[in-house]
SERO-4910 file (N, C-alpha, C, O; in steps of 0.05 Angstrom, whole numbers):
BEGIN
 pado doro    nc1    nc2    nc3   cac1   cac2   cac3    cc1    cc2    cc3    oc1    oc2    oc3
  Unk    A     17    -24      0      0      0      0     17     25      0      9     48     -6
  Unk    A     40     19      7     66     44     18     64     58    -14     58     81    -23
  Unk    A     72     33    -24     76     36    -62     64     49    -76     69     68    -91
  Unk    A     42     33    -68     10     43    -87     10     83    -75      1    100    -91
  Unk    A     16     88    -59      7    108    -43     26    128    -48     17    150    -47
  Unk    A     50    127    -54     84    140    -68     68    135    -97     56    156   -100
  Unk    A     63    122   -114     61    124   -145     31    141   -147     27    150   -170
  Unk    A     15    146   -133    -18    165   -126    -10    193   -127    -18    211   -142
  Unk    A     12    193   -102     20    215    -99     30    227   -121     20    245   -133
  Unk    A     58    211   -126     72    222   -147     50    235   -176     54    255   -190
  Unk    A     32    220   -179     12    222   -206     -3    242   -203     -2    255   -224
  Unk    A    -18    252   -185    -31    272   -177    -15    297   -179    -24    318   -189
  Unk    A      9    295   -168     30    320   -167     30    328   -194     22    350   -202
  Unk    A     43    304   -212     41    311   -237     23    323   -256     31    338   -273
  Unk    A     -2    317   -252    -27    320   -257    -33    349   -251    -39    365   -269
  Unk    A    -31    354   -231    -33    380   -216    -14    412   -234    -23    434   -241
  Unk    A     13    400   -236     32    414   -242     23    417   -279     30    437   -293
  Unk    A      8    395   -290     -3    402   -323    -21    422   -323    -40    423   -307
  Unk    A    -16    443   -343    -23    464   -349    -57    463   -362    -75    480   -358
  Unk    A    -60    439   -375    -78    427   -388    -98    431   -368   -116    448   -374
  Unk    A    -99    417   -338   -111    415   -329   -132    442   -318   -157    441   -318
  Unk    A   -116    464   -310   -126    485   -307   -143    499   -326   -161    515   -321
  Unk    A   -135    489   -354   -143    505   -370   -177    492   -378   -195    505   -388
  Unk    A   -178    472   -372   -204    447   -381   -225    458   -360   -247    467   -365
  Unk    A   -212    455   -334   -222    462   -315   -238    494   -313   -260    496   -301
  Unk    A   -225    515   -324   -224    545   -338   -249    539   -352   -270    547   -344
  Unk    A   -245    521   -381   -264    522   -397   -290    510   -385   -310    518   -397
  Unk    A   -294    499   -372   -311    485   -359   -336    498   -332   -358    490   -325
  Unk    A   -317    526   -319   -330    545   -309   -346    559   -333   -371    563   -335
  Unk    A   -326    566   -352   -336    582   -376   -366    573   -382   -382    592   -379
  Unk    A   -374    556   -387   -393    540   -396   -416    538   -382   -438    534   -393
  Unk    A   -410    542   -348   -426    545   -328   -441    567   -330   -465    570   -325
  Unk    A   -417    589   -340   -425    618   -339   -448    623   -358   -470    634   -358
  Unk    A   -432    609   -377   -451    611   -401   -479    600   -393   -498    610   -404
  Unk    A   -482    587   -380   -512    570   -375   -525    588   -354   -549    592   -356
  Unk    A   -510    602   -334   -529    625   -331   -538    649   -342   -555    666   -334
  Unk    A   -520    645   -366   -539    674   -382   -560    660   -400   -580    673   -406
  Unk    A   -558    637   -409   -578    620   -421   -599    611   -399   -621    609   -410
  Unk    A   -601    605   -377   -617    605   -360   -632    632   -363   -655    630   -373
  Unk    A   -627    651   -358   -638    675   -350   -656    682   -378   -681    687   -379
  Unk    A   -634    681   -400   -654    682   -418   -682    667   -419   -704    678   -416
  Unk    A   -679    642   -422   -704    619   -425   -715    620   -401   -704    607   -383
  Unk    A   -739    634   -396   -756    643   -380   -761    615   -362   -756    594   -373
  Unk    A   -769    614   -338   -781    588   -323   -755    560   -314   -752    545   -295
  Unk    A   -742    564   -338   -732    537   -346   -696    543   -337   -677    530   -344
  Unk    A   -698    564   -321   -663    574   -312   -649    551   -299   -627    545   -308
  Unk    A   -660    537   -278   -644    524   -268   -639    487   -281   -622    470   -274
  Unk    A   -663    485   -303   -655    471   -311   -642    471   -330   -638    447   -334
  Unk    A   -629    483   -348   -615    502   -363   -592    495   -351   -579    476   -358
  Unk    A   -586    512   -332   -558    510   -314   -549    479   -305   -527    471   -313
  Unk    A   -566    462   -290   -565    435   -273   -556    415   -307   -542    395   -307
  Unk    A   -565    426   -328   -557    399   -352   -531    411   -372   -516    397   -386
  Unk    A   -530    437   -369   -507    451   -388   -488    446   -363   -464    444   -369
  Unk    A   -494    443   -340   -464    439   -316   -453    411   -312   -429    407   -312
  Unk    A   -474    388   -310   -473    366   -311   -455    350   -340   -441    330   -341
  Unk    A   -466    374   -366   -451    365   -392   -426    365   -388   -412    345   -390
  Unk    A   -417    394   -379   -393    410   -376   -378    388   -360   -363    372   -372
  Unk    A   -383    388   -336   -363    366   -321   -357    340   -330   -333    334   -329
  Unk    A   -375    320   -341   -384    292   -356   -359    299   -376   -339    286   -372
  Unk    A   -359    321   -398   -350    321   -420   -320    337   -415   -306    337   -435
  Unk    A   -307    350   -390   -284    357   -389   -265    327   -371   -242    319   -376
  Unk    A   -285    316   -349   -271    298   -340   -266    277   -357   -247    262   -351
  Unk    A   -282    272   -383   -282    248   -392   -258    249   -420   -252    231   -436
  Unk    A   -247    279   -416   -224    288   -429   -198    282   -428   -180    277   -444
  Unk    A   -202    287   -390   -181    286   -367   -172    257   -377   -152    252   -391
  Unk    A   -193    234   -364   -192    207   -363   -172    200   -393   -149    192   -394
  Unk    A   -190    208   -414   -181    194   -437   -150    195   -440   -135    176   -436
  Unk    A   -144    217   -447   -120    232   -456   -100    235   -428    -78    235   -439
  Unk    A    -96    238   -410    -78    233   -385    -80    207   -382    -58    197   -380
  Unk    A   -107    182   -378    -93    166   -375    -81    147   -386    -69    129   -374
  Unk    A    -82    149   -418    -71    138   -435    -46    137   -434    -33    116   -435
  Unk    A    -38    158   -430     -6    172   -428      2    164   -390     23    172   -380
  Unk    A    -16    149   -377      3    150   -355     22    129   -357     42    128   -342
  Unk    A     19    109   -376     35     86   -372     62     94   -402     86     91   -404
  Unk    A     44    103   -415     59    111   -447     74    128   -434     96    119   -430
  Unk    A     71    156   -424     95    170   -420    114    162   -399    132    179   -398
  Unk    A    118    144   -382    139    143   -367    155    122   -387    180    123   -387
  Unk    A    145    108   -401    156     88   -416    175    102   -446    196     95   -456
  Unk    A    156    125   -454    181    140   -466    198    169   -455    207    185   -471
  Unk    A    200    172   -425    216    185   -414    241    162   -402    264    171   -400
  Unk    A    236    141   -397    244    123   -389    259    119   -366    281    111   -361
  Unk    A    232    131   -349    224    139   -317    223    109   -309    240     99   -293
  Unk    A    202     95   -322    184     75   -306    213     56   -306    211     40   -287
  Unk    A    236     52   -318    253     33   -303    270     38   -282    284     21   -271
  Unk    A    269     70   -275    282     72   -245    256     72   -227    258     71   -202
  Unk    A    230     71   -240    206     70   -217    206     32   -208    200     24   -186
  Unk    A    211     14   -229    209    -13   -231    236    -33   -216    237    -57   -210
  Unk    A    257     -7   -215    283    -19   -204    283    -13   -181    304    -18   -168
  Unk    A    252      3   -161    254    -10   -140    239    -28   -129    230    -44   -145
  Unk    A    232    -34   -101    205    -59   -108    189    -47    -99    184    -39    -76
  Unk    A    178    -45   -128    152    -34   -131    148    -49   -158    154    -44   -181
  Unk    A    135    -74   -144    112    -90   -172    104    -70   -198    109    -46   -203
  Unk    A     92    -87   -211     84    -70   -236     51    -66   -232     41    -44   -237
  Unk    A     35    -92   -220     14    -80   -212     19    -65   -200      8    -45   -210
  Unk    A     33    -56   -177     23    -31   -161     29     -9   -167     21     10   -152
  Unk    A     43     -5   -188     43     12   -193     21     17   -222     23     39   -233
  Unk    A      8      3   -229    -19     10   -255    -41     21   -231    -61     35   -235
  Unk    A    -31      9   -205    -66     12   -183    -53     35   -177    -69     54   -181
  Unk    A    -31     43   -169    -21     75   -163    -25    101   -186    -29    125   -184
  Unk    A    -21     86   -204    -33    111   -231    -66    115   -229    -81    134   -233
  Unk    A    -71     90   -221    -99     92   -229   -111    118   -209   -119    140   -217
  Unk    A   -108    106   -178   -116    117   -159    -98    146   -167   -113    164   -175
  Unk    A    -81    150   -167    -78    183   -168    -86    195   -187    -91    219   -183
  Unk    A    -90    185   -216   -116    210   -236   -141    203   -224   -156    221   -220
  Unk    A   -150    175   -215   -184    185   -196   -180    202   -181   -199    218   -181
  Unk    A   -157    210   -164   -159    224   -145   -159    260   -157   -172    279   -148
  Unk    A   -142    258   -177   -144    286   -189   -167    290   -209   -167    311   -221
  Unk    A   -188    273   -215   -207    279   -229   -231    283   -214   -250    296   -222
  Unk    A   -226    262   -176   -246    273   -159   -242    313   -159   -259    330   -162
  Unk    A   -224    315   -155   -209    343   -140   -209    359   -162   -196    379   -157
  Unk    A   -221    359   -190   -222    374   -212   -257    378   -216   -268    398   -226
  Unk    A   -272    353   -205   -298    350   -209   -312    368   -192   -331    381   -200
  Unk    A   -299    370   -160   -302    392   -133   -295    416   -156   -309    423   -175
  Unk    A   -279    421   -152   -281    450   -158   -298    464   -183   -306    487   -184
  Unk    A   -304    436   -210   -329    445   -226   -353    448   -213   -368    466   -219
  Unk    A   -358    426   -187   -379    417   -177   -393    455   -168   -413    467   -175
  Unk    A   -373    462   -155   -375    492   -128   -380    510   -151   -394    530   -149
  Unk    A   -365    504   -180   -375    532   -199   -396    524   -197   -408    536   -179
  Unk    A   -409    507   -207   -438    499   -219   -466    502   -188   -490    505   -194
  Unk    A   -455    501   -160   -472    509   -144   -475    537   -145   -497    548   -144
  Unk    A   -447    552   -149   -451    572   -146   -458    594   -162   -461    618   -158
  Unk    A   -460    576   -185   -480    590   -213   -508    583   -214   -521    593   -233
  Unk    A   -525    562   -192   -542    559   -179   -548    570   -159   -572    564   -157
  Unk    A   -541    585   -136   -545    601   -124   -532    635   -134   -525    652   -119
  Unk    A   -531    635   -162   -534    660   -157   -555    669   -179   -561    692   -185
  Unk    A   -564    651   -186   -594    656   -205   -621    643   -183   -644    652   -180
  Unk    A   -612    627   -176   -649    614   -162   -640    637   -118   -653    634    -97
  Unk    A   -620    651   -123   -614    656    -96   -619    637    -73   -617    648    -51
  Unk    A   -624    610    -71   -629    598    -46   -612    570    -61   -603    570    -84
  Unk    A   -611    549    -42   -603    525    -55   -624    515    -36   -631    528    -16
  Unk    A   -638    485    -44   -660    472    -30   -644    448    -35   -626    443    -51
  Unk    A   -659    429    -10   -659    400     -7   -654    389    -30   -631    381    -36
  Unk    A   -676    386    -49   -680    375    -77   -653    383    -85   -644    362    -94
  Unk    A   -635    400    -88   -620    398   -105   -593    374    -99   -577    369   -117
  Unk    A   -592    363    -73   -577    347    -67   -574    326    -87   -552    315    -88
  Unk    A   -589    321   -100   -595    297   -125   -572    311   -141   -559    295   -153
  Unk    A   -565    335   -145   -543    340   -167   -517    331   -155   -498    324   -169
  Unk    A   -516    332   -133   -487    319   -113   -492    288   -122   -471    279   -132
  Unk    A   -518    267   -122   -519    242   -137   -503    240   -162   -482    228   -166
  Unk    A   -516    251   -178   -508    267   -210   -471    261   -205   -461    239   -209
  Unk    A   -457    282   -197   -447    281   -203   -424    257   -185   -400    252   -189
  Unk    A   -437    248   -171   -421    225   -148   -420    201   -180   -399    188   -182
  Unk    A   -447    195   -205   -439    180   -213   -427    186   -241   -427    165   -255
  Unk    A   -416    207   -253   -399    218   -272   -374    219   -259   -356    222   -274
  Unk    A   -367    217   -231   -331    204   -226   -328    176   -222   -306    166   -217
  Unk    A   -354    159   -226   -359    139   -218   -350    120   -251   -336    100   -257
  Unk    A   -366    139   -266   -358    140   -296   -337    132   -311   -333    112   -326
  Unk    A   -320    162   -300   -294    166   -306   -270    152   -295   -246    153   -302
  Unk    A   -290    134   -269   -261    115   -263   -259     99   -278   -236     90   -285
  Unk    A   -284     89   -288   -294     62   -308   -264     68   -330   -245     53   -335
  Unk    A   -275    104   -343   -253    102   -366   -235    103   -359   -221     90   -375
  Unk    A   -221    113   -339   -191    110   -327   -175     89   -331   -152     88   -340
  Unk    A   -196     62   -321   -184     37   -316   -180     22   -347   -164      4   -353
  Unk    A   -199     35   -364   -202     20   -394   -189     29   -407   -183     17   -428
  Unk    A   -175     60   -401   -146     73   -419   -126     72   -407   -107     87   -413
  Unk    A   -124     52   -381    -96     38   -370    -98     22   -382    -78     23   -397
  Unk    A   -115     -4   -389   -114    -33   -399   -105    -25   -434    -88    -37   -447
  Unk    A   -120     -4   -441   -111     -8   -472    -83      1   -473    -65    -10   -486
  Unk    A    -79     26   -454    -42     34   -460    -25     12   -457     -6      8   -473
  Unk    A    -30     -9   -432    -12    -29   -437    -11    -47   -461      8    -63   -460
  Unk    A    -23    -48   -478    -28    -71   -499    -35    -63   -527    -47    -76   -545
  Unk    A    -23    -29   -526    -26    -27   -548    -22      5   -556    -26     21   -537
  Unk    A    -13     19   -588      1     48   -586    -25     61   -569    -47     52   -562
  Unk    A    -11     88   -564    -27    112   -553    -42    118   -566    -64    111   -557
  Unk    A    -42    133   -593    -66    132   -623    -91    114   -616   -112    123   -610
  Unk    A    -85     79   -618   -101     60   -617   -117     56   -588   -135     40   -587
  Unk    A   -109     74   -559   -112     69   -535   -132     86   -531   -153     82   -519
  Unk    A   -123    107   -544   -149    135   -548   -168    128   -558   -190    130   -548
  Unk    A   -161    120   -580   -186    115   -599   -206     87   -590   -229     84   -599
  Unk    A   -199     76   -578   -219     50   -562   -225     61   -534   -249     56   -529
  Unk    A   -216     71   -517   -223     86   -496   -249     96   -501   -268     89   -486
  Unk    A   -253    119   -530   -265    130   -531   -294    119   -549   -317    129   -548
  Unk    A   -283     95   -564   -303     79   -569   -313     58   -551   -335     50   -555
  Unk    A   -303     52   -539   -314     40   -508   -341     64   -494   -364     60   -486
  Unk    A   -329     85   -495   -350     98   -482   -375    116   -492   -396    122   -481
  Unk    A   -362    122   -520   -390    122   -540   -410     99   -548   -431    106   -558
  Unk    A   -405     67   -544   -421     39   -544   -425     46   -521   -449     54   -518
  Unk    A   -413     48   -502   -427     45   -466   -448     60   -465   -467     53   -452
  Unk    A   -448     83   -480   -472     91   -477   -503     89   -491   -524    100   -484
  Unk    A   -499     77   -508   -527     53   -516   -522     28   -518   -519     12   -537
  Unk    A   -522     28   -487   -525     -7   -489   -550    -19   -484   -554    -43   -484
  Unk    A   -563     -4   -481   -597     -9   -484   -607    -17   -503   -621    -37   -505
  Unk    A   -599     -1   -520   -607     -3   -543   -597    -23   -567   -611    -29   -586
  Unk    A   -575    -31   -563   -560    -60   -572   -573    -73   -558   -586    -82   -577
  Unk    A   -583    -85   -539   -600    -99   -519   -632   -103   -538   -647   -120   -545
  Unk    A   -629    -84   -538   -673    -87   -551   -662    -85   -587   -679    -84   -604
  Unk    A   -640    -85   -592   -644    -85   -628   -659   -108   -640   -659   -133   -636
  Unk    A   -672    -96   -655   -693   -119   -661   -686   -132   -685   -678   -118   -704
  Unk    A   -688   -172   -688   -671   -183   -712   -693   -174   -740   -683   -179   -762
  Unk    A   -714   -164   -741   -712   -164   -769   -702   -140   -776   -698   -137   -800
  Unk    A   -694   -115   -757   -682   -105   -773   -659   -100   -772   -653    -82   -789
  Unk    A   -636   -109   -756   -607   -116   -771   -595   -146   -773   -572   -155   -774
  Unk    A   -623   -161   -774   -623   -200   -780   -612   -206   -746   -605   -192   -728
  Unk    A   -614   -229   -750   -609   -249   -720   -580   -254   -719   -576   -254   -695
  Unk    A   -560   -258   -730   -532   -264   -724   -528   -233   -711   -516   -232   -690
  Unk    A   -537   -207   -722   -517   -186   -715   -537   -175   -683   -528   -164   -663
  Unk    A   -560   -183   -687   -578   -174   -662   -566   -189   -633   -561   -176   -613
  Unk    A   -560   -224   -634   -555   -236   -621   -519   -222   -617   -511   -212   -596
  Unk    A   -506   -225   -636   -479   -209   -630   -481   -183   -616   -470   -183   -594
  Unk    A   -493   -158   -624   -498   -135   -611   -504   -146   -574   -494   -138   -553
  Unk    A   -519   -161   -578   -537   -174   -548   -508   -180   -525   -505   -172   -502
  Unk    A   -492   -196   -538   -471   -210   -527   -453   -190   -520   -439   -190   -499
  Unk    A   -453   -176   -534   -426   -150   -543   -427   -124   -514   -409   -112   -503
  Unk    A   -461   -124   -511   -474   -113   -491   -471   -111   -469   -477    -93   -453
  Unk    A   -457   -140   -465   -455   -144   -429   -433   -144   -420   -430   -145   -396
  Unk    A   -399   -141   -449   -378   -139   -446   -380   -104   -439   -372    -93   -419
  Unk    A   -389    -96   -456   -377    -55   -451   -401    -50   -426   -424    -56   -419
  Unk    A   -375    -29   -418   -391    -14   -392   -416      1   -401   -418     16   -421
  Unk    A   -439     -8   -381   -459      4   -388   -470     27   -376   -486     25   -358
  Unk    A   -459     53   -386   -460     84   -379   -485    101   -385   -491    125   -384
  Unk    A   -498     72   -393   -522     93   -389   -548     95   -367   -570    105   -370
  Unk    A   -534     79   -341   -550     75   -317   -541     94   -297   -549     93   -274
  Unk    A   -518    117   -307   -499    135   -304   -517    170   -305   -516    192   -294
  Unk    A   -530    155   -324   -543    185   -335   -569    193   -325   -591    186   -334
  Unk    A   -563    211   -302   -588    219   -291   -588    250   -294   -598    263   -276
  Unk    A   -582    258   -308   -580    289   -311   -607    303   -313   -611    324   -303
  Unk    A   -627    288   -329   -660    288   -330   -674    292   -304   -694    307   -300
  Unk    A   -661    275   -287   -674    264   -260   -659    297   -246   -675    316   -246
  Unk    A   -636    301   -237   -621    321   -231   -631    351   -237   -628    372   -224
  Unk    A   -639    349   -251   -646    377   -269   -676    390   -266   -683    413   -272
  Unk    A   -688    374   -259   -719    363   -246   -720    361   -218   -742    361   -208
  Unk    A   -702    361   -204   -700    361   -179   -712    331   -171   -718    329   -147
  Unk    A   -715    313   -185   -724    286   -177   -713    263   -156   -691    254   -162
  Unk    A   -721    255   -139   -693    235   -127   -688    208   -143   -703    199   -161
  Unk    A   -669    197   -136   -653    178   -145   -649    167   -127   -640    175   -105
  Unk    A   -661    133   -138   -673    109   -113   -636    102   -103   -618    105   -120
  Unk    A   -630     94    -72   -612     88    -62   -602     61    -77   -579     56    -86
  Unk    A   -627     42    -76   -620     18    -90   -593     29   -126   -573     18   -135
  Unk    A   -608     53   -133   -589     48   -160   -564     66   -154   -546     71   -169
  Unk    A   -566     73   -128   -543     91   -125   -520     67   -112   -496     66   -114
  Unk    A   -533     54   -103   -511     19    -90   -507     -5   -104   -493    -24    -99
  Unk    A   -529      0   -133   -518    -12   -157   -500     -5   -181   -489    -21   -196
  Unk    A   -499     20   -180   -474     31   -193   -446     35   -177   -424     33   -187
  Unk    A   -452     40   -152   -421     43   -142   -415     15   -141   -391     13   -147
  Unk    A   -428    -13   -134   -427    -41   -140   -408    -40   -171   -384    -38   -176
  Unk    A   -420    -41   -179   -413    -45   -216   -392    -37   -225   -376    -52   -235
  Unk    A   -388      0   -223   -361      3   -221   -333      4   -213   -313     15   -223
  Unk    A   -339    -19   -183   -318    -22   -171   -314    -47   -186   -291    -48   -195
  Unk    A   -330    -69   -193   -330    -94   -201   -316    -93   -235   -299   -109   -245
  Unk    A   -329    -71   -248   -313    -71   -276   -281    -49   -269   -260    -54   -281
  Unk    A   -283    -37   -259   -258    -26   -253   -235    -50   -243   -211    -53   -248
  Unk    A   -258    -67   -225   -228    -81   -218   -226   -106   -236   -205   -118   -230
  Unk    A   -239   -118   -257   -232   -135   -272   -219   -112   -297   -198   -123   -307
  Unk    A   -222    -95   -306   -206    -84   -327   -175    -81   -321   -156    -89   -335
  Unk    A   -175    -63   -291   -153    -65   -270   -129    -97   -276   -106   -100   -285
  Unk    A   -151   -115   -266   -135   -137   -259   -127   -149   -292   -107   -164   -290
  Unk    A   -133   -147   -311   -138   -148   -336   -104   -139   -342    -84   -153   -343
  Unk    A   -109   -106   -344    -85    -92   -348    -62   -106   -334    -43   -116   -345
  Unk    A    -65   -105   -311    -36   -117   -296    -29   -138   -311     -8   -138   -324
  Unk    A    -45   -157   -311    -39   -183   -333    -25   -182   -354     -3   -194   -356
  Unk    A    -38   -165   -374    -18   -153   -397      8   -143   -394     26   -153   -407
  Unk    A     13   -119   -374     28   -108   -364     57   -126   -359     79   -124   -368
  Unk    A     45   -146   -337     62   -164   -321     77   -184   -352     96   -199   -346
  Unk    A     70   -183   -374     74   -203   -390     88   -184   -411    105   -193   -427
  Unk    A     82   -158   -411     98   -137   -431    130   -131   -430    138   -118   -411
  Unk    A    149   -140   -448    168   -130   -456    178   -107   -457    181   -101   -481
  Unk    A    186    -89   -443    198    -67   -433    219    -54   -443    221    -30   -447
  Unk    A    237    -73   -447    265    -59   -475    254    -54   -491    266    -45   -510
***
């Protein structure tokens, strides 16, 4: 844990110290702002306006973060050719993929807070009060880092096993299918025939399914969100996090390094 907890650290620092990050983060207030002048405009409809353009904003800058840093956490030490003075001590190679992992969750929690506080506070300064009901947007966004760990762990497994180009680009098709997997689920065979309906079906239960993720509707509405699905998603994405996790190490542990 000493390990795991020195390679978190170290990752986060790093993370911290990228310029990138501030700037996503920047654009991402921007966007907030923007949704309160679009709130104000669209009569009645301000705070829901704000609660789905904020919810976008964060979903779509963290899921930036995830892609593109964590692709590169395993790729760039491998071409600075860091990770063999990080490997020449003992420090396993899993623990150090669970130490990358945990320190961009940790800097994508700590990037999501500070979107989170613009986005209240562009909610309290158009509805002037904050109410109970809005606690459901704290749900909201408890399951878009819940999300983004999913992709974290799926753009560690592809960096090990394959270029950066190819890690991005499946990361990100991983999480564009994740999000209709419903709908591959109910495709109906006459109209893309029975071999590809039954394939789509199968194909379904392998990619993360991100769209039990998306409550922004519910959020935005001030609706609650049953506990049961709030202890079925944090379930799920600990369970696919840690088979993609244990996945990667596998690869990893078997990868050629010269």
């Amino acid at each position: 844990m000493t390990h795991i907890g020195a390679v978190a650290l170290n990752t986060f620092k790093e993370a911290v110290r990228d310029r990138v990050l501030y700037n996503l983060v920047f654009f991402a207030l921007l966007m907030m702002a923007a949704a309160v002048l679009v709130g104000q405009i669209s009569m009645g409809i301000d705070k829901i306006v704000i609660v789905s353009l904020g919810l976008s904003a964060i979903s779509f800058i963290g899921l930036l973060i995830a892609v593109f840093i964590g692709v590169g956490l395993v790729s760039k030490e491998m071409d600075k050719r860091t990770i063999y003075a990080i490997l020449s001590k003992p420090v396993r190679r899993w623990e150090f993929l669970i130490g990358k992992f945990a320190g961009l969750v940790f800097t994508l929690a700590v990037n999501t807070a500070a979107m989170s506080a613009g986005l209240f506070l562009a909610l309290l300064y158009v509805m002037h009060k904050l109410e109970r009901a809005d606690t459901v947007v704290l749900v909201a966004i408890y399951f878009i880092l819940l999300k983004l760990a999913i992709v974290v762990a799926l753009a560690l497994l592809f960096s090990c096993s394959t270029t950066s180009l190819l890690a991005i680009l499946y990361s990100a098709g991983f999480y564009v299918a994740g999000s209709f997997v419903q709908q591959m689920r109910t495709l109906r065979s006459d109209l893309a025939g029975p071999v590809a309906a039954t394939f789509m079906k199968w194909l379904s239960y392998l990619l993360p399914n991100f769209e039990n993720f998306d409550v922004t509707a519910l959020a935005a509405h001030g609706r609650a969100i049953p506990g049961t699905l709030i202890a079925q998603n944090t379930l799920y994405a600990a369970l696919y996090c840690g088979v993609a996790l244990t996945t990667a190490a596998i690869v990893f542990s078997r990868r050629n390094l010269k």
